[in-house]
N, C-alpha and C positions, 0 to 999 in steps of 0.2 A: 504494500500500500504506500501511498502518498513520492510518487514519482519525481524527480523534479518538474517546477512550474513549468508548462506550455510543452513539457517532452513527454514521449512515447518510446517503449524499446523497438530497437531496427529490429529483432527478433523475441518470440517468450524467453521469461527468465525461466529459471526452474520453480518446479511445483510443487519439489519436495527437499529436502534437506535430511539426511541422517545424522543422528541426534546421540551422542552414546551418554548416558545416565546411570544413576547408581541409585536402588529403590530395594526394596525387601522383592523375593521372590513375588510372592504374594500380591503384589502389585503390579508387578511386569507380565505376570499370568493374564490380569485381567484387560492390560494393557495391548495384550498380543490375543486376545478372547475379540475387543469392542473392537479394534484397529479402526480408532474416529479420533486419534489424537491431532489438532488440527492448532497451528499460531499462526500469526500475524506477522509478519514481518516488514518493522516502519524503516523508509530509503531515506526520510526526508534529512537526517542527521548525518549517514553513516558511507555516501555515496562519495566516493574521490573524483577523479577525473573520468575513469571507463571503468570503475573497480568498486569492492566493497569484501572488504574482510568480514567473514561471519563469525570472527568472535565479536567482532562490535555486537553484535547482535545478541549476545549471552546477555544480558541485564534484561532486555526484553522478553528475551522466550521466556527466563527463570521466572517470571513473573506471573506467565502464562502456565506453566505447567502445574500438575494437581500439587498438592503439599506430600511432601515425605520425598520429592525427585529432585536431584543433582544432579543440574548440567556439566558432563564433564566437558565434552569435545561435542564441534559440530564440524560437517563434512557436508562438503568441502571448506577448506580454509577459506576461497578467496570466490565472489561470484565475479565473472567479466560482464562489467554492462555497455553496451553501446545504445546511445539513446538518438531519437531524431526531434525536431520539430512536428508538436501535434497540430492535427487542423480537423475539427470538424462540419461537418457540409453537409446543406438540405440539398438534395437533389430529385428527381420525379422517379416513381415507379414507369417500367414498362412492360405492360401484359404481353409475356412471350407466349399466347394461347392461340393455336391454329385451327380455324370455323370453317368447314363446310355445309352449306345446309339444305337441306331437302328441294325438291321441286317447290317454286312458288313462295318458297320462306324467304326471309335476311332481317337483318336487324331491324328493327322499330326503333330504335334510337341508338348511338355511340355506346360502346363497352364500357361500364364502369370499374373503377378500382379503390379500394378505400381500406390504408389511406396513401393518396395519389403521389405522396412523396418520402422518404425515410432520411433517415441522418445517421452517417456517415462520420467514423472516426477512425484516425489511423495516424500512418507518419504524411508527412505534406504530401513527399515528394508521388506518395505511391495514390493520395487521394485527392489531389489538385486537379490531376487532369480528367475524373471521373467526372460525363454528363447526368449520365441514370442506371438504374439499380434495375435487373431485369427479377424479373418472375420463373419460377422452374415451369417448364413447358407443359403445356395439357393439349391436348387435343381431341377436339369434335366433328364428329362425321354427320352427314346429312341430318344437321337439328332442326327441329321442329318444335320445340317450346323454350319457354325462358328457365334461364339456370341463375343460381346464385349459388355461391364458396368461399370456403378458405384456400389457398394458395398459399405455396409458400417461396421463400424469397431464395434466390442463391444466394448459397453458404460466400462468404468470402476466400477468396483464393491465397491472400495473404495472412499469416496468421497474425497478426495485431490489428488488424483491421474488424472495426466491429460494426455490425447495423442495425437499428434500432428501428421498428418491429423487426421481425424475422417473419410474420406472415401480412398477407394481406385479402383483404373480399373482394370478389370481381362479383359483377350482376349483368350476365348476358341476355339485354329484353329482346324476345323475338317474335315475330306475329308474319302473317300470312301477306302477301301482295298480290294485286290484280291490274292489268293494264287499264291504260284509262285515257282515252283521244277528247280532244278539246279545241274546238276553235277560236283564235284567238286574234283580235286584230291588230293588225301592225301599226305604230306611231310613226307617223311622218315628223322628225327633227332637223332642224339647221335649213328650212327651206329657205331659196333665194330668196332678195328680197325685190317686190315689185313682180311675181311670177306664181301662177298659179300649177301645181302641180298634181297629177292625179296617179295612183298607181294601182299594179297589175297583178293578183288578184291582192285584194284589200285585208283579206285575213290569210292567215297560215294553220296549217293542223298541226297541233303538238299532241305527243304522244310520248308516257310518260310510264312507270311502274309506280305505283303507291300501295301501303299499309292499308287494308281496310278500314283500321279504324281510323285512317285522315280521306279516307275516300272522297266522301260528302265534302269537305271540306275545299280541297281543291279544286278550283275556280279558273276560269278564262282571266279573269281583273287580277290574278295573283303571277300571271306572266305579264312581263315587259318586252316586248320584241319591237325593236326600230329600226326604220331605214333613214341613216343619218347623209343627210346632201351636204355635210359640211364641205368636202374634200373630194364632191365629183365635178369629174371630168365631160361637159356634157356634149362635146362635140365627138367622143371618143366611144360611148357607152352608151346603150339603151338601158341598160339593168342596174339597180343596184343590190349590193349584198347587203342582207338583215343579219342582226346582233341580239340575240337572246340577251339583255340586263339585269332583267330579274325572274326569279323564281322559287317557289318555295325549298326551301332545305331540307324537308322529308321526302321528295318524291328523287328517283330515281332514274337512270338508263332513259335517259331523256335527250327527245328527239324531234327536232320539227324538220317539216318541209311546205312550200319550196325554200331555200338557202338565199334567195335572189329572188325580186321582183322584176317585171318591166316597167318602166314611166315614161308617162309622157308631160311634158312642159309646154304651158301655154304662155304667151307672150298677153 
């Protein structure tokens, strides 16, 4: 415990130390019966430049152990430490989870994960350049209803590096889709000025995949499609190209035609 300020070790110390003591039988029996004899051992005093003698450490443990035991020796004499600069970092979860799913299924809304980010501790140099923290892999074949789980996180690869949770809940909502055609009329923008313009045919078919449960909902008035005369060329072109601008965020595999109008310009 109690590392120096702001450092971390470049690798574990050790976990254990052999301790030789002097106790009545009768005690070491019971000693070697429990084997849960467990101390503390404080750095903040006793640490030199990359080193630390474990007798320093004799006033501490004798303190810690039951009554009736004498520290004689600990083993090893000396621990090597090499320490680095710590840094710890919020960084994002990423759902490493691969979804195939059935005829006529897909998402009803974006993959959740919760919680969407974890914190990250370690030496600088090894957790500086981390962007995000993946998920241990799952995989779903042709789904057809919504899932929610625990998940859990990859282990770290370095061993002083720690993450904070180690799992995480994903909630995959999924519902049924059905095509869905919609006529829709085009905006005529940036028309000349002084110039009447008419164009060829006046609406477009959009064709789109949706959620049933947004079915109803999506609407002709919820696309934008324009044929902008900012930057034509009208001695060169009969047609111009249309620009899907808007449309709703749950509909899918979306598709209009025709791509190009014809106009005609009146004087």
């Amino acid at each position: 415990m109690n590392y120096p300020t702001g450092k971390i070790p470049a690798s574990p110390l050790p976990e254990e130390l052999k301790l030789y003591v002097e106790t009545t039988g009768y005690k070491l029996m019971w000693a070697k019966l429990l084997n849960d004899t467990k101390v503390q051992v404080d750095l903040s005093n006793v640490v030199r430049t990359n080193y630390a003698l474990t007798a320093d450490f004799k006033p501490d443990i004798s303190r810690q152990l039951s009554a009736g035991y004498r520290l004689i020796e600990i083993i090893p004499d000396t621990l090597f430490l090499h320490f680095e600069k710590s840094l710890t970092k919020k960084i994002p979860v990423v759902a490493d989870i691969l979804i195939s799913f059935k005829k006529q299924f897909d998402f009803k809304e974006p993959m959740l994960v919760n919680p969407d980010s974890v914190i990250v501790n370690g030496p600088e140099n090894i957790v500086s350049p981390m962007k995000s923290w993946f998920t241990e892999r799952l995989t779903f074949e042709n789904l057809d209803k919504s899932l929610q789980n625990e998940v859990g996180l990859i282990k770290p690869s370095h061993p002083t590096v720690t993450v904070t949770p180690m799992k995480a809940r994903y909630t995959i909502a999924v519902e049924e889709y059905t095509e869905k055609t919609l006529e829709v009329e085009i905006q005529k923008i940036n028309l000349p000025q002084a110039k009447e313009v008419s164009i060829y045919p006046k609406k477009v078919k959009v064709v789109c995949r949706v959620g049933l449960s947004n079915y109803e909902s999506v609407k002709p008035e919820n696309f934008i499609i324009t044929a902008d005369f900012a930057n034509v060329d009208f001695k060169k072109s009969k047609y111009i190209k249309l620009e899907m601008k808007t449309h709703p965020s749950h509909v899918k595999n979306l598709d209009y035609s025709p791509k190009s109008v014809e106009y005609i310009l009146y004087k």
